[in-house]
C-alpha positions in Angstrom: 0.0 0.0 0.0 1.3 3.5 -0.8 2.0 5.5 2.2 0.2 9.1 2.7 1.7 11.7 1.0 3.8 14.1 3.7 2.6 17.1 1.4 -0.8 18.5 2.0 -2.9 19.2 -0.9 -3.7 22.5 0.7 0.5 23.0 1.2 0.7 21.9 -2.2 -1.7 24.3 -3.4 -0.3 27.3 -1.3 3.2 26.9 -2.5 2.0 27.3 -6.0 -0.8 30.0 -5.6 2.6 31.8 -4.6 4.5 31.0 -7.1 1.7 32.2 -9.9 1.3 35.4 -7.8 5.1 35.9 -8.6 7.0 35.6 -5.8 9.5 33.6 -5.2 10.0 30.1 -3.7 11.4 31.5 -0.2 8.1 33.1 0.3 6.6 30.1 -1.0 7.4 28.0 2.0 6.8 30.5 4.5 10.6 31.9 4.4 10.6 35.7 5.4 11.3 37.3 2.3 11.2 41.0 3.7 15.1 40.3 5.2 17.5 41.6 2.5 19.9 39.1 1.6 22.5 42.3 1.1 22.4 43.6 4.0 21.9 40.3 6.4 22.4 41.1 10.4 26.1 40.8 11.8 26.1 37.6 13.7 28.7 36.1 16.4 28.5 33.5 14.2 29.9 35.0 11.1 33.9 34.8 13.1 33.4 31.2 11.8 33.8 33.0 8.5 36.8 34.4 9.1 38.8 32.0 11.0 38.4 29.1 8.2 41.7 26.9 7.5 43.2 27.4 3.4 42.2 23.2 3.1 45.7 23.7 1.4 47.5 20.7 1.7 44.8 18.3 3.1 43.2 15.6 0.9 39.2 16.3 -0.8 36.3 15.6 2.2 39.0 16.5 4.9 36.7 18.6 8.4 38.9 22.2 8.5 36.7 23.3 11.0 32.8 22.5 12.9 30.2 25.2 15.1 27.3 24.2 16.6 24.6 27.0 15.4 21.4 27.3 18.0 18.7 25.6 16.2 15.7 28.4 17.3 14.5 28.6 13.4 13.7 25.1 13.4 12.6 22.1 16.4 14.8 21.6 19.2 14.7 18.1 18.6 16.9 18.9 15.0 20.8 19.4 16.0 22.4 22.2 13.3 26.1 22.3 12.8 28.2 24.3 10.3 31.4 23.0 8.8 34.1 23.8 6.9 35.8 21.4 4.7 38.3 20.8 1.5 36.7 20.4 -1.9 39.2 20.2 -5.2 38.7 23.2 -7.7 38.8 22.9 -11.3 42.2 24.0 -11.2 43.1 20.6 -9.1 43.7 23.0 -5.8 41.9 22.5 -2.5 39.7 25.4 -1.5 37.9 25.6 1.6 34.1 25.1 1.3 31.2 25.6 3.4 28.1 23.0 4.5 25.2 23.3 6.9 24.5 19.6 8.1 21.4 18.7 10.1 20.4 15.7 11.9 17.3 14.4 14.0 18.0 13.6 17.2 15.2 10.8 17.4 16.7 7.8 16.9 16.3 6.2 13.2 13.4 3.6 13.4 14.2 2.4 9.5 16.5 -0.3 8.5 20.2 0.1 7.7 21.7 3.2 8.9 20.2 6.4 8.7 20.3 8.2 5.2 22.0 11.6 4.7 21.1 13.7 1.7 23.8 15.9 -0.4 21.4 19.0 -0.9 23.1 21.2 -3.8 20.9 24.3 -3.3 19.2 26.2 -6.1 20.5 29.5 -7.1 21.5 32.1 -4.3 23.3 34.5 -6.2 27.5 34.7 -6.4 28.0 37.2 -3.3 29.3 36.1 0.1 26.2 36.9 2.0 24.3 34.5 -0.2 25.6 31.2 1.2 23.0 29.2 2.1 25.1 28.5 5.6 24.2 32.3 6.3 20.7 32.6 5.4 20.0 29.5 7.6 20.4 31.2 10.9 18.2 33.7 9.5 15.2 31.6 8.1 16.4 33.0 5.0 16.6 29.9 3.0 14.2 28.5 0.9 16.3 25.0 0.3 14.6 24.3 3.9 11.5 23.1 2.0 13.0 19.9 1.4 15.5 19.9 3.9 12.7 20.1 6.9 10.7 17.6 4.8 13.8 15.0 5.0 14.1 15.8 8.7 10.6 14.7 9.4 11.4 11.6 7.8 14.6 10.8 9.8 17.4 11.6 7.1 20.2 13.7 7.9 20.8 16.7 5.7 24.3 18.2 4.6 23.4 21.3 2.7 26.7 22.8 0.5 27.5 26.1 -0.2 29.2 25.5 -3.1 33.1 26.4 -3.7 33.6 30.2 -3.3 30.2 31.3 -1.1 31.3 32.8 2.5 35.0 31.2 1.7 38.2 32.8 -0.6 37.4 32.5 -4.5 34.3 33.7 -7.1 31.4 31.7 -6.8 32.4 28.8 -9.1 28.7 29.2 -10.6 27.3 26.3 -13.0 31.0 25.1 -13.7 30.2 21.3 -13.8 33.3 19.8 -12.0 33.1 22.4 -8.8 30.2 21.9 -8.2 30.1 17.9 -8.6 33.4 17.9 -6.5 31.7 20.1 -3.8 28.6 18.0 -3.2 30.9 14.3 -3.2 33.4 16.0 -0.7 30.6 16.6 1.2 29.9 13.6 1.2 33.2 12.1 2.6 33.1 15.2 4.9 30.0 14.4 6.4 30.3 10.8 8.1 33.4 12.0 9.4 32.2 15.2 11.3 31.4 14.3 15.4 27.9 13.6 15.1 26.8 9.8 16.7 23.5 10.0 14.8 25.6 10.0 11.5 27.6 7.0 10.9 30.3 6.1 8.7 28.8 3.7 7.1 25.8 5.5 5.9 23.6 6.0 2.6 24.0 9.4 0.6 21.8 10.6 -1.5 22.4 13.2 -3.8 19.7 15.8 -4.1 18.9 18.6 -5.9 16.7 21.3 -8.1 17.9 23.8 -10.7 21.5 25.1 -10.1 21.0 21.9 -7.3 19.8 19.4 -10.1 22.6 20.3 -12.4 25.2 19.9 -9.5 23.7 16.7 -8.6 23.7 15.2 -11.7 27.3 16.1 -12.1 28.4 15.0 -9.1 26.1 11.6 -10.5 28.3 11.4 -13.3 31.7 12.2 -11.5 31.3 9.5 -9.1 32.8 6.4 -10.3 35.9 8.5 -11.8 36.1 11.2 -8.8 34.9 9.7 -5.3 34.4 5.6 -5.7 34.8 5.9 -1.9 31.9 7.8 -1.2 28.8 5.5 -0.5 26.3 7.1 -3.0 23.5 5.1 -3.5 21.6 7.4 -6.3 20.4 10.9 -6.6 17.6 13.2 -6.9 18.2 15.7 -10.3 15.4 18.1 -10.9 15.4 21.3 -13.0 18.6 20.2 -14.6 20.4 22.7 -16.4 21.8 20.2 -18.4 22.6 22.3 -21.6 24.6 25.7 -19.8 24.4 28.5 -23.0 20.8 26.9 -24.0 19.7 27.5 -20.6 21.8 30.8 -20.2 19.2 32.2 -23.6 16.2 31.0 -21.8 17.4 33.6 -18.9 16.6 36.7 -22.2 13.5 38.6 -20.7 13.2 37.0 -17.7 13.2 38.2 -13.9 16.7 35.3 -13.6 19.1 37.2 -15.9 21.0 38.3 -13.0 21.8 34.4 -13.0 23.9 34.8 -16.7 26.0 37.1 -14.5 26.9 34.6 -12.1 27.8 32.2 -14.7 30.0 34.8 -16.1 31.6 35.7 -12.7 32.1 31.9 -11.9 33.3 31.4 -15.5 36.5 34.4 -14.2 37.0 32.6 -11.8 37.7 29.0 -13.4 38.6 30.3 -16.6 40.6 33.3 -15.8 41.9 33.6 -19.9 38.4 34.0 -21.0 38.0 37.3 -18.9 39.1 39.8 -22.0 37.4 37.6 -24.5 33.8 38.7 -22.6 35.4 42.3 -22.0 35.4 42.6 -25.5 31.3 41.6 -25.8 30.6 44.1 -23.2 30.4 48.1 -23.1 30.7 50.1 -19.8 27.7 49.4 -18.6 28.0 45.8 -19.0 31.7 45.5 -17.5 29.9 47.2 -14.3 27.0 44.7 -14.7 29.4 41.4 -14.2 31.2 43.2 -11.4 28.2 43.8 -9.4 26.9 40.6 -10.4 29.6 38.9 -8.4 28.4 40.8 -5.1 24.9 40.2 -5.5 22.1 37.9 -4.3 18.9 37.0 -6.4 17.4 39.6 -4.8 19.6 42.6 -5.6 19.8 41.1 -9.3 16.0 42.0 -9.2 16.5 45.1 -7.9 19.4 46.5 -10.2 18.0 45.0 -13.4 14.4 45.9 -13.5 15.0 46.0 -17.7 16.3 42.2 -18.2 17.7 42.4 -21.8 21.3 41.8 -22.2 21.4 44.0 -25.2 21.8 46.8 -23.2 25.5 45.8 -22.2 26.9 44.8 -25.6 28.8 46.8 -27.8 26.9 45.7 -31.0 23.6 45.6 -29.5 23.5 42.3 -30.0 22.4 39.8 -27.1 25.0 38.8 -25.2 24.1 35.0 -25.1 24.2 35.0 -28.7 27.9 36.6 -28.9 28.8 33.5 -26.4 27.8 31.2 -28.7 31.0 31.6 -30.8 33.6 29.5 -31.5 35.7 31.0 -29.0 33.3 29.7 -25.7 32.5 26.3 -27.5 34.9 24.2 -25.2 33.9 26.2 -22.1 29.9 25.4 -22.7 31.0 22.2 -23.8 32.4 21.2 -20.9 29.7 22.0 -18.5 27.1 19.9 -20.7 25.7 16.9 -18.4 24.5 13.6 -20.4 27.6 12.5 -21.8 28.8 10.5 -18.8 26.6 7.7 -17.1 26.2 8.0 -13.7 27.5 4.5 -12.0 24.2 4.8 -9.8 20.1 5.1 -9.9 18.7 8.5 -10.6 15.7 10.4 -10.3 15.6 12.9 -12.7 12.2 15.7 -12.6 11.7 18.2 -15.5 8.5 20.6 -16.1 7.2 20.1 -19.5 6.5 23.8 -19.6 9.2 24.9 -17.7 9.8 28.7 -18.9 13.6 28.8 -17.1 15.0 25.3 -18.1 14.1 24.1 -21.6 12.2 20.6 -21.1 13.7 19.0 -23.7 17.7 19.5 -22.0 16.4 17.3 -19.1 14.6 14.7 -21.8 18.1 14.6 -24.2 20.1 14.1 -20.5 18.0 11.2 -19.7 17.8 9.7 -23.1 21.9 10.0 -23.6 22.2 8.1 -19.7 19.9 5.5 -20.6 21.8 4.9 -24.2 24.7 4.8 -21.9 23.5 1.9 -19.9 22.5 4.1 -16.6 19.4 3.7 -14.2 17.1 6.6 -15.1 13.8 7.3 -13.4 12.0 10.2 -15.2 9.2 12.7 -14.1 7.9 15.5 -15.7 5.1 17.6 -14.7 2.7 18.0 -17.5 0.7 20.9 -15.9 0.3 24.5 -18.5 2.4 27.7 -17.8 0.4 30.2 -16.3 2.5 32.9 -14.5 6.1 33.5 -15.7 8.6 31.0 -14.0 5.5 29.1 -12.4 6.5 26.1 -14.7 10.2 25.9 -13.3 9.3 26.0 -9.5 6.0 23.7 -9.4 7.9 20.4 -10.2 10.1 21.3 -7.5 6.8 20.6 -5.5 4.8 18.4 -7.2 8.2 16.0 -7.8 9.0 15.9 -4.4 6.9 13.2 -2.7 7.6 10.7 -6.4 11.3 11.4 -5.7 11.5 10.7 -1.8 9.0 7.3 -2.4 11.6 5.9 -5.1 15.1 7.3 -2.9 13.4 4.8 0.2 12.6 2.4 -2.2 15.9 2.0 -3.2 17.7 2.1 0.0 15.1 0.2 1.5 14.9 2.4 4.5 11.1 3.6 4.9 10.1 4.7 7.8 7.1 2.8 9.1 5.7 6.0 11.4 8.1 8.9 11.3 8.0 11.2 14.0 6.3 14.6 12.5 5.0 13.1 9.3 1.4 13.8 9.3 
């Protein structure tokens, strides 16, 4: 017998109501949207910040550095912890990286050890202030939809802030192997941090939506090559921006072109020599446009770009995500393209057919290239019509949810027969 769905149809139907009234997901799961992520309050936990190890020298996964953070945004029965740990950078360095991990204190009543799920957020923007690690002590976050839906159910939850949010670097935005690397380092990171609930031994699951889906399925397709070691059992990809330029031209008009500025900004910052082949695109005003874009959070993108049309910051007039379709950024936006690797273990992969951010047809061509290539693929897509602008890239985020947490138990074998706070 199917077990009851831990979404309400009334939850279900609030989330979206918000989402077609045009906010955006944080207010969508009752997330204060009125704090500013720009101008966050100072915290005596932000010296964490400061006081972070380089990770030079120490091998991928290794613990720099752990604080317990009060847990007054969310039950007192949920222990938070914030660590520091080493994650490899496209340029083969360690970098020190950032992760939020959050565990029940009930004890797990499935079988096996308790399951811990890699969250790779969705996009936060590419300035310090943005790290999900920050915005969590703040109830700032909207990636606590899904990671207070996995507490209920037992799991622990490690939530990355990807390389270069709150640590030394550019956010290393959409770059396929930093943010794989980030979320399998996690991975080893997180059985080894001093936590009894967690063990070494246990299940991962990676998870994610949008930026999170694409980092998911790369870290999916990294595995076997990158972290054999880690005990990844399969992964949650939804939203996938599997094709990076297509994905970057869907961004034209839209309220997320501040997001083609991070991807430029992280694209600096792993591709330094590229830097004067964009100048040359770009006139003042654009120059000033990827500067800023490196400071800012989704919400100050909104803000400074009420006009979203990249044609106002190119010399020839011309949209910008056309010019990066030369020959010159081929290799770049080749090399963040997901499908052309088989991940060694079982995904679920989520898509919305009418998805007005994420072209359906880059997560059906990902799916369809893993399955050729011999992988596991589970695939849902949300059939339901576009009605308000972006509507049709958050709903699945919803509405794929409960599908994608039935088939994760299912294959660990693991469900919970009455979780504590599941009704």
């Amino acid at each position: 017998m199917m077990r009851k769905h831990f979404l309400s149809r009334s939850s279900l139907r609030a989330i979206v109501l918000c989402v077609s009234l045009g906010t955006l997901s944080a207010q969508a799961v009752s997330v204060p949207n009125a704090i500013a992520q720009s101008s966050l309050p100072a915290s005596p936990l932000d010296s964490f910040y400061s006081s972070i190890p380089s990770g030079e020298n120490t091998v991928a996964g290794t613990v720099l550095s752990e604080q317990v953070i009060p847990t007054g945004l969310l039950d007192a029965t949920i222990k938070v912890k914030r660590i520091a740990y080493s994650s490899t950078h496209p340029s083969g360095r360690m970098v020190p990286t950032i992760a939020t991990i959050l565990t029940p204190t009930a004890p797990w009543t499935g079988s096996g050890p308790r399951p811990a799920a890699l969250l790779a957020p969705g996009t936060q923007g590419a300035g310090d202030q943005c790290a999900p690690s920050k915005l969590i002590t703040v109830g700032a976050e909207y990636e606590l939809f899904p990671a207070i839906m996995l507490l209920r159910r037992g799991w622990t939850v490690a939530i990355t802030d990807y390389q270069g949010l709150g640590t030394i670097g550019a956010h290393t935005y959409m770059n396929r192997k930093a943010q794989g690397a980030a979320l399998l380092d996690l991975g080893r990171a997180v059985v080894n941090v001093k936590y009894p609930e967690v063990r070494k031994d246990a299940p991962l699951i990676l998870w994610g939506y949008s930026q999170g889906g694409g980092a998911s399925a790369a870290a999916a397709e990294m595995h076997a090559s990158y972290a054999p070691d880690v005990n990844i059992r399969g992964g949650f990809a939804g939203g996938v921006p599997a094709e990076l330029l297509a994905t970057a031209r869907s961004l034209e008009g839209s309220p997320l072109l501040g997001a083609l500025g991070y991807a430029i900004s992280g694209m600096y910052e792993t591709h330094p020599e590229l830097r004067l082949e964009v100048d040359d695109l770009l006139n003042d005003r654009g120059k000033q446009w990827i500067i800023d874009s490196g400071t800012h959070c989704l919400l100050d993108s909104f803000r400074t770009m009420p006009i979203p049309d990249s044609r106002v910051m190119t010399r020839s007039g011309q949209r910008l995500t056309d010019l990066l379709g030369s020959k010159v950024f081929h290799s770049y936006f080749e090399e963040q393209r997901l499908g052309k690797v088989a991940p060694d273990v079982p995904m679920f992969v989520s898509q919305g057919a009418n998805d007005d951010i994420i072209p359906a047809q880059q997560a059906r061509d990902m799916v369809s290239n893993w399955r050729d290539l011999g992988a596991d693929v589970t695939y849902f897509e949300d059939p339901a019509p576009l009605l308000v602008r972006m509507e049709g890239h958050v709903r699945p985020l919803v509405t794929s949810f409960d599908p994608a947490l039935q088939w994760a138990e299912k294959l660990l074998g693991s469900e919970v027969i009455n979780p504590p706070s599941a009704s």
